[in-house]
C-alpha positions, 0 to 999 in steps of 0.5 A: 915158653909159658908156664904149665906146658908139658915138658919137652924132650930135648932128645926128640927135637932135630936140629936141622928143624930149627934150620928151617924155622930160621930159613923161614923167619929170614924170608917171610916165604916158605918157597924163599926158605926152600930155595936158600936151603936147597929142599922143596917147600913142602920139605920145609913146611913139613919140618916146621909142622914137625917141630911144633909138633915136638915143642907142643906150640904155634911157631908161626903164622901167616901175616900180610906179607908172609909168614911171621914168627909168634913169640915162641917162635921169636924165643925159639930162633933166637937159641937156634941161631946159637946152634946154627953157628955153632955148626958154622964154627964146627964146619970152619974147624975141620977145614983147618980155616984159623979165622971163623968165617961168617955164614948163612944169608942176610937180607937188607931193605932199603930205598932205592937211592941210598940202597944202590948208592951206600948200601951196596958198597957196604955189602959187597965189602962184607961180601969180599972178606966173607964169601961164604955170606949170602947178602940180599938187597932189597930197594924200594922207595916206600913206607916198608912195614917192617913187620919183622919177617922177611928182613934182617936189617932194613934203612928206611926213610924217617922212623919206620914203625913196629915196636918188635923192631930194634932202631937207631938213626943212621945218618940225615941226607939232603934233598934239594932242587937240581936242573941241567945246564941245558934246561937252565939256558932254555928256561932260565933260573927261578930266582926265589920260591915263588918263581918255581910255578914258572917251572916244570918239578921233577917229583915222585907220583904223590897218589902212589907215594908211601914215604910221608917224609917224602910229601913234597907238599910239606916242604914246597906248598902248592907245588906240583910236579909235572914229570913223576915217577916212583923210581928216583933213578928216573927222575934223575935222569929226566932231570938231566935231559932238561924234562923240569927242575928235580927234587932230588938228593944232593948224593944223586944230583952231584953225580949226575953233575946237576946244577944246585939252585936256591940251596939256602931257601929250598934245603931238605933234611930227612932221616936215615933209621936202620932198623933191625929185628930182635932176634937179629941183633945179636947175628954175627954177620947182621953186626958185620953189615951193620958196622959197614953201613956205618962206616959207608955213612960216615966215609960219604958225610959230605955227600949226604949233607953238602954244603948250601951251595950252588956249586957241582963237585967238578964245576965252577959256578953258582947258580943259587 
């Protein structure tokens, strides 16, 4: 708090105000927040206004993407998520439970692909060793704002941006061009980059992509793709009906058994970063997730970075 503020009375602040203040500050949403804590929005409205109130400062404030916290409001959570553990420990003591369990709700954001494919098995084990966690998992493949609200941890292609936010690379993964045997019979394999204007590319929607790592014009000049969508499930699987040639991360095409072509000329290499608020550093259960994406990454290496090679796993041949 700044200096020359009045003094505030400890005695007068409610604990369970604080509750709310980090419900909020998890979600972004004051319907969100209510939902998790089992009140109506207007209870945690009213609660949060109660405590500004008592402290004498602004605590949040609506942003683009929902409500934020201020800097008060980042210093005030962080010593609530203290006393929201303590509760969780002082719960986890009267039931006679030996080893403190986690609690509370984390919300990760991810791509579409690497959401599904590594996060959800990272998440569903910290779930089986602590079900009273409440995980949430949001993907999509887009240049998130990470404005720090609304999520705990977030993976995001590149380096996402947002000085408030606690980063670290995660792990690199390829990208690289697949076709299915079927539409290699109908239409041949092109031979070197050039021969790729004879084919059909399988791409995300370039008007509509927001991930600048993923431009695809970066990585083949003049390429065009003729199948797009935003969804990479989508282009995996049109890739697989023989729809065109799919510019698509080796971890999906391998289990779609694709076919690997100019593995040595077209190799894509772009970053995973796992970013994380300030005032989630320290959460227990944010740890929890963070050392079991870690560990996810490392288990899968070689899926996300394979060997230049043509070959499929499961499959003979070299098509490169």
């Amino acid at each position: 708090m700044q200096s020359g503020r009045a003094t505030v009375d400890p005695r007068k602040l409610r604990a369970d105000d604080l509750r709310h203040l980090l419900a909020v500050a998890r979600t972004g949403r004051l319907v969100s927040a209510a939902d998790a804590l089992g009140v109506d929005h207007t209870t945690v409205s009213r609660r949060i206004a109660a405590l500004e109130k008592s402290l004498g400062v602004r605590l949040m404030e609506r942003g683009a993407e929902g409500w934020v916290l201020t800097d008060a409001g980042r210093a005030v959570s962080e010593d609530a998520r203290a006393i929201e553990e303590a509760l969780a420990r002082v719960a986890d003591a009267v039931s006679g439970q030996e080893t403190p369990s986690l609690h509370g709700t984390v919300r990760v954001c991810a791509p579409d692909g690497f959401g599904t494919v590594f996060a959800t098995p990272a998440l569903a084990r910290v779930r089986r060793d602590h079900p009273r966690l409440q995980v949430e998992l949001i993907t999509a493949t887009r240049q998130l704002t990470l404005h720090p609200s609304g999520f705990d941890l977030a993976l995001a292609i590149g380096r996402p941006p947002g000085n408030r936010l606690v980063t670290e690379h995660l792990t690199h993964y390829t990208l690289g061009l697949y076709a299915s045997d079927e539409y290699l019979a109908r239409c041949g394999s092109p031979g070197t980059r050039a021969d790729l204007g004879e084919h059909a590319l399988i791409f995300y929607i370039e008007s509509m992509l927001q991930v600048g790592d993923l431009d695809i014009e970066r990585h083949l000049p003049g390429a065009a793709p003729a199948f797009s969508s935003t969804n990479v499930f989508a282009q995996v699987e049109a890739t697989r009906l023989g729809a065109g040639i799919g510019v698509l991360p080796a971890f999906l095409a391998h289990r779609a058994q694709l076919r690997r072509l100019l593995a040595h000329e077209v190799d894509i290499r772009l970053p995973i970063t796992l970013a994380l608020r300030r005032e989630a550093v320290t959460h227990p259960a944010v740890r929890a997730v963070r050392a079991a994406l870690r560990q996810e990454v490392a288990d899968h290496s070689a899926e996300l970075l394979p060997e230049r090679a043509g070959k499929t796993p499961g499959r003979g041949g070299d098509s490169a």
